[in-house]
C-alpha positions in Angstrom: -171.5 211.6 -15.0 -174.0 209.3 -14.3 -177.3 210.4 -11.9 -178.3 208.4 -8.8 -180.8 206.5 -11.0 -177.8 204.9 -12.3 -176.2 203.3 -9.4 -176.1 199.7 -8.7 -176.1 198.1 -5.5 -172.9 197.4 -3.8 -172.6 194.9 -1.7 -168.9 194.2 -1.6 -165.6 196.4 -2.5 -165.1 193.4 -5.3 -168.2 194.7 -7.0 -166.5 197.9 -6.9 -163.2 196.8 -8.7 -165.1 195.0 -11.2 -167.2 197.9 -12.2 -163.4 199.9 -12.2 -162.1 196.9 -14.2 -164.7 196.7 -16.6 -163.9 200.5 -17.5 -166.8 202.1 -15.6 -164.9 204.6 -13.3 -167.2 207.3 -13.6 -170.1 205.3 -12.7 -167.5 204.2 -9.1 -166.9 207.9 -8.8 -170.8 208.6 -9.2 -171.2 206.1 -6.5 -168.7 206.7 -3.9 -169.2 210.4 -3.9 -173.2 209.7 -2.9 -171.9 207.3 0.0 -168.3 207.9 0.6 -167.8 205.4 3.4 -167.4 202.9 0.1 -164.1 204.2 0.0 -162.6 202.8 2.8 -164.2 199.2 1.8 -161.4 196.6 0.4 -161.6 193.2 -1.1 -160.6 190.2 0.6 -158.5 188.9 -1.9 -157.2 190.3 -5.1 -156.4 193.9 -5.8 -158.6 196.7 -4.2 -159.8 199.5 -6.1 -156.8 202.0 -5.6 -154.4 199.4 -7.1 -157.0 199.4 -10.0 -156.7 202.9 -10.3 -153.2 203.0 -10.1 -152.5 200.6 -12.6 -154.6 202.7 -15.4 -153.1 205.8 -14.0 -152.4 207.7 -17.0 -155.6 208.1 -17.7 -157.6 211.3 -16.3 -160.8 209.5 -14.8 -158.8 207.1 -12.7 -156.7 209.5 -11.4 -159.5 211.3 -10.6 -160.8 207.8 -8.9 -157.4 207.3 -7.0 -158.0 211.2 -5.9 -161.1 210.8 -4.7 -160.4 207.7 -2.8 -157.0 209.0 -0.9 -159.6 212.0 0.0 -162.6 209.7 1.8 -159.9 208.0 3.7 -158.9 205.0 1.7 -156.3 202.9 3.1 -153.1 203.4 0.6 -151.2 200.6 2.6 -153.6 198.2 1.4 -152.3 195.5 0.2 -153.2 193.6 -3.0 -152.0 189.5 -2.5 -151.6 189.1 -5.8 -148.0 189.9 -4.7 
């Protein structure tokens, strides 16, 4: 997993999805476990980052994402307009 020296700044929950889109889930992980309140942040449009997770679900590290999500509080009736 990556260290704290590794995390970038955040400043939305699409800089978030891209960094889950973009394959880097264990970096997400690395970064909402040192501020957990991340998990509750959603996008304004598009998919947020448990549909992300969801949508790669079969493999380990994004289920491990969507776990740790559900656990800080994330909202699983988001809803992702794409719809």
């Amino acid at each position: 997993m990556n260290d704290a020296s590794d995390i970038p700044e955040i400043h939305s929950a699409a800089d978030l999805v891209d960094l889950v889109a973009r394959g880097e889930v264990e970096r997400v992980i690395c970064i909402i476990e040192s501020d957990p309140r991340l998990a509750k942040m959603e996008p304004f449009v598009g998919p947020g980052l448990l549909h992300v997770a969801a949508d790669q679900g079969h493999q380990q590290e994004y289920r491990t994402l969507a776990e740790l999500l559900l656990r800080h509080g994330h909202n699983v009736d988001a809803r992702d307009d794409r719809q």
